[in-house]
N, C-alpha and C positions, 0 to 999 in steps of 0.2 A: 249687351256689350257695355260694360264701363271704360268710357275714355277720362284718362289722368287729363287734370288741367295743368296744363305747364306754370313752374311756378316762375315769378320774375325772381332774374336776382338780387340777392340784397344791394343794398343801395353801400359805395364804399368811395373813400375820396381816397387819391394818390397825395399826400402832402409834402413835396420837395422843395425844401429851403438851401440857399446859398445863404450861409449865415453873415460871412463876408461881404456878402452885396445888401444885404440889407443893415447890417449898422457900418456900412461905408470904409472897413478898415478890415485889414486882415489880423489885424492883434483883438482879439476877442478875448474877452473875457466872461467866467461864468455868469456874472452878475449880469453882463449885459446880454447875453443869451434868455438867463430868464428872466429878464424885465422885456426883453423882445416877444419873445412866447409866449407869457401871458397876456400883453397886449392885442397880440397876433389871435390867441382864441379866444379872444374878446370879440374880436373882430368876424371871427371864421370858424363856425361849427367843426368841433374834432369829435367823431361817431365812435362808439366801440369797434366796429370792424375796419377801421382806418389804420391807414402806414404811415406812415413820419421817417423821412431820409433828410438829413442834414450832411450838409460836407464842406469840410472844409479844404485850403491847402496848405495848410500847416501840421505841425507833430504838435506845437503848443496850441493850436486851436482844437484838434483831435481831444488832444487833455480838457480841454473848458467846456468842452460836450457832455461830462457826464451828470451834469444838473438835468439832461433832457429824456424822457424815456424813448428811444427812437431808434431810427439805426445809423450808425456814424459811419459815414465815409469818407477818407481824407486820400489825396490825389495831389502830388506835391507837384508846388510850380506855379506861374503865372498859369492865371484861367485850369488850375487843378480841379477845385470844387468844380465850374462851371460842365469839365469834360466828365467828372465822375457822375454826376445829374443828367448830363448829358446821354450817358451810355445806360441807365435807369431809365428815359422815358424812351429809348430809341428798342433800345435790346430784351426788356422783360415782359412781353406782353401786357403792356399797363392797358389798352381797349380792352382786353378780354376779361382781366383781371377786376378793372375799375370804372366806376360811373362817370366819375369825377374827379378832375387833378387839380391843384391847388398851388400854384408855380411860385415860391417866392422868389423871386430876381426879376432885374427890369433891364439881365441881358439879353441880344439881341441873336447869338449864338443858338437859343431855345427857337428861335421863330420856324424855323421850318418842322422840328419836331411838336413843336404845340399848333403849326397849323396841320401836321397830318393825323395827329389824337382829332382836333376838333372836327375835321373830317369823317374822322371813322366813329363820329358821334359824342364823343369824351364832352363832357360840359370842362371846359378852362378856363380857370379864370388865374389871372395873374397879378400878385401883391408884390407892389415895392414902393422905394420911396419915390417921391414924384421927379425927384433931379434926376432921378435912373432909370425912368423907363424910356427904352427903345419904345421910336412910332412902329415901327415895323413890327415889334409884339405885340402893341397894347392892339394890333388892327389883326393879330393872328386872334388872339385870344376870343373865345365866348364873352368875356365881362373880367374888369380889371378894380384893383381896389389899394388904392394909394393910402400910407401912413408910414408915418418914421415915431422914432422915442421922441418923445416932450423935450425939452430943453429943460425941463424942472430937472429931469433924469440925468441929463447929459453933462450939466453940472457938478451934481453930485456926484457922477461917477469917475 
């Protein structure tokens, strides 16, 4: 009798950014999106089987999205982005789907959905700038990893 060996799943990271929470403003702009992202995958391996959701709460932040290859969601209103991320790590099966989630924001609204991923096994780790992270997430979280743009950046932009 041949018995199959069960194969693991591939290895795939959930990657949800609050683009707003991490360059501290809700007027975004492209430039500063991708001087954020590529510092950000500097930072933080992006695999070929990975998803990238960014969201914002704006229609002109929606527009400066399209430098990013990912999927955009915009959710208008105070804490828009936050609930639109929100109902992505709560509602789509991201356990079963995913190994790893990659939480950008250092809101504190995530802590109950990133302490029941970490739960049901999810490695989580959560990137933001240091002034914004909630203690209540960085103590849901698997492993947390602080950086903002350079002020060289910040300058010039």
């Amino acid at each position: 009798m041949i018995h199959s060996q069960k194969q693991n799943p591939p290895q795939r990271t959930l990657h949800v950014i609050d683009i707003e929470n991490q360059l501290g403003t809700p007027r975004v702009t492209a430039d500063e999106i991708a001087e954020w992202f590529r510092e950000y995958a500097s930072r933080v391996a992006i695999g070929p089987l990975d998803h990238i959701v960014i969201a914002v709460g704006t229609v002109d932040g929606l527009v400066e999205l399209t430098t990013i290859n990912c999927r955009r969601l915009v959710k208008l209103g105070v804490n828009g982005a936050d609930l639109a991320l929100l109902n992505v790590l709560t509602e789509e099966n991201v356990a079963r789907r995913f190994n790893r989630v990659n939480l950008a924001s250092g809101d504190a609204i995530f802590t109950p959905a990133v302490a029941e991923l970490a739960g049901a096994g999810v490695i989580v780790t959560v990137i933001s700038r240091p002034q914004s992270l909630a203690a209540r997430l960085r103590m849901a979280a698997t492993a947390t990893i602080t950086f903002e743009l350079t002020a060289q950046y910040k300058e010039a932009a």
